[in-house]
N, C-alpha and C positions, 0 to 999 in steps of 0.2 A: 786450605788451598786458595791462595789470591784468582782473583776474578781476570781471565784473559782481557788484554787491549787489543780493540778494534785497531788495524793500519799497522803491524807489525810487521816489518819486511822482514826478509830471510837474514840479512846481518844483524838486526838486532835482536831477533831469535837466537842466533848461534851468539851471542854476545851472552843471553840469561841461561844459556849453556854452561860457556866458559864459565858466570859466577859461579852456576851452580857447583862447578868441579872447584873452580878456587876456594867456595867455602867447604866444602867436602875436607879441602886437603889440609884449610885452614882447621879446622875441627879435631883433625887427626895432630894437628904440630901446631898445638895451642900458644907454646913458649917461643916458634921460632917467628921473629921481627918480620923476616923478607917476604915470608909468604901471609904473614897479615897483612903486609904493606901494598905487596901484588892483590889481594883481594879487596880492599878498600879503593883501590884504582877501575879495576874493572866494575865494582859496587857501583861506585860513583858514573861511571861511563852508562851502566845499563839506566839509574835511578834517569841523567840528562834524555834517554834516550827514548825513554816509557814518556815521559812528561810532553818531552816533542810530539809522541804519535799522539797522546790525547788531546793535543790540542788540534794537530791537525781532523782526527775523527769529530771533533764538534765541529771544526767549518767545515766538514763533506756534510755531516748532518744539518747544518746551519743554512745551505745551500740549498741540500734537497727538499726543505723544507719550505725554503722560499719558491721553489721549482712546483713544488706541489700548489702553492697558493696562487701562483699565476696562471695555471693552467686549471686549477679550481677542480683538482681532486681531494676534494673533502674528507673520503674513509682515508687516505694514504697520509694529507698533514695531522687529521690530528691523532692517529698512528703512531706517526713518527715525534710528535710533539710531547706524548703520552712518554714513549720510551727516550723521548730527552729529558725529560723532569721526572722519572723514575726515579725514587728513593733505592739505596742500594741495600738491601736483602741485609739483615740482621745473622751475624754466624751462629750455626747451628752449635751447641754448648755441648762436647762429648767428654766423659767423665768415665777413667776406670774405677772396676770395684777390687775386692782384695784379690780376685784369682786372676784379675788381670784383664779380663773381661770388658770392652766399651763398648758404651751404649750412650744413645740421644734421646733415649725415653724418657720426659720430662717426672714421671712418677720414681722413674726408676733412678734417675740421678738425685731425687730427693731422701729416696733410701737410704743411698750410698752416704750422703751428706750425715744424716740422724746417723746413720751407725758408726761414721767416724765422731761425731762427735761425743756420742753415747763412749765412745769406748778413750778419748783423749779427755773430756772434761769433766763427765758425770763419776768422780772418784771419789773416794771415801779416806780420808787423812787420819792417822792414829791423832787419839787426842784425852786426854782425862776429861771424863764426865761428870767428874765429882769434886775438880778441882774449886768449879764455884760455890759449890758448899761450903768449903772450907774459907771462905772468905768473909769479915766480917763485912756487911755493906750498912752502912746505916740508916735508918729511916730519913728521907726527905719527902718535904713538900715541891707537889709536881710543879707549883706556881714558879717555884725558884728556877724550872726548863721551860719557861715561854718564851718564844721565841718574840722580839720586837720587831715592828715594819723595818726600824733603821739596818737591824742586820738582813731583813729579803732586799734590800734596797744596796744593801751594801755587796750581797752575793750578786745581785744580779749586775751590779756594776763591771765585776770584774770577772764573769763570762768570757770564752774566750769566740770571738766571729768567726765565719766559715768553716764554723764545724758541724759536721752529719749530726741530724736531728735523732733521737729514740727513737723507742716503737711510737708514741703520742704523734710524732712529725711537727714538733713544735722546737723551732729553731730558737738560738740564741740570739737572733736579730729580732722574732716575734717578741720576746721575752722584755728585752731592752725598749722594743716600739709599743707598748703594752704599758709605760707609765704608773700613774695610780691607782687603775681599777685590777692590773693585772697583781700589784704589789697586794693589794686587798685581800684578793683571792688565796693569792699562795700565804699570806700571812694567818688567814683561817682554815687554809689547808695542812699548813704546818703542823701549827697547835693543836690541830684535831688528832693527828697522826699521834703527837707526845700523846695527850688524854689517854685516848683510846687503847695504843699502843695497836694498831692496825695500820696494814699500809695499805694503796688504793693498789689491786691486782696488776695492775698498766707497769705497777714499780716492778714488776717480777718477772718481765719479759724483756727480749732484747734483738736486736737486729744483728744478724750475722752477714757480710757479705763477704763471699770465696774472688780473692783479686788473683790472677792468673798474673807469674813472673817470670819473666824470659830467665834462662840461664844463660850466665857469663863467662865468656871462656879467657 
């Protein structure tokens, strides 16, 4: 639910009326031009008309506040100063479960989350367990899989920027601005990995974030 604007007179109330029934009808008669066309008119009329009042409600506010300070009521400016520099309220995040069920309970949409994913990604693919037995592999020397600084240097060149960091939070800009001590690092982090054949647990975890998509009619 968008947040009511201060200074809304009674025609531009009955204006986010009107939208509201022209997208109602637009909704209903997705294919037909005239009545997208009528609802993108009035869209546009309400969008001019909310913009107007907000600006007039910060100079009523802009005023009373100077009213306050000339006549040096103190609790009332910085009152009113407080609820002008208000951050606006973060939307509460509601999530149904499979019986249809919403809720905002922050443990409870984490539920929901695991159990969908438990049941879309945590699967099991038919697969021959024995096919790699039957393979000859031939013995090598691990020396011939060391990895050289030139190839971390060479990966890390061509990283691609402005992209979301892992679980670690170590972006592809840190990586790039990190030089030679960074190349050091990952080059005896590498080769440890081959030796060992272990990887550091950080590699086995993953960031998921759920992006809410409008439907398009």
């Amino acid at each position: 639910m968008r947040k009511p604007v201060d200074g809304l007179d009674e025609e531009t109330i009955e204006l986010c009326e009107d939208r509201r029934r022209a997208r109602t009808r637009m909704l209903a008669n997705s294919t037909n031009d005239e009545i997208r066309s009528d609802y993108n008119v009035i869209n546009k009329a309400v969008k001019k008309a909310v913009k107007q009042a907000k600006i007039k409600a910060l100079e009523n506010k802009t005023k009373l506040i100077e009213k306050n300070f000339r006549e040096n009521k103190t609790h009332e400016l910085f009152k009113n100063i407080k609820e002008l520099e208000a951050k606006p309220k973060k939307p509460v995040m509601a999530l149904k479960d499979a019986t249809g069920k919403k809720t905002t309970n922050s443990s409870e949409i984490l539920t929901i989350w695991k159990k969908h994913y438990e049941k879309y990604l945590n699967r099991t693919f038919p697969r021959d367990e024995e096919i790699l037995d039957n393979i000859d592999i031939p013995a090598l020397n691990n020396d011939q899989f060391d990895i050289e600084k030139e190839d971390v240097v060479k990966a890390i060149k061509h990283l691609k920027l402005k992209k979301a960091p892992g679980h670690d939070g170590v972006s592809s800009e840190a990586l790039k601005a990190g030089g030679g001590p960074t190349v050091n690092v990952l080059h005896k982090l590498f080769n440890k990995v081959l030796s060992t054949n272990e990887v550091p647990s950080e590699w086995s975890k993953m960031m998921v974030t759920p992006i809410y998509k409008k439907r398009r009619y």
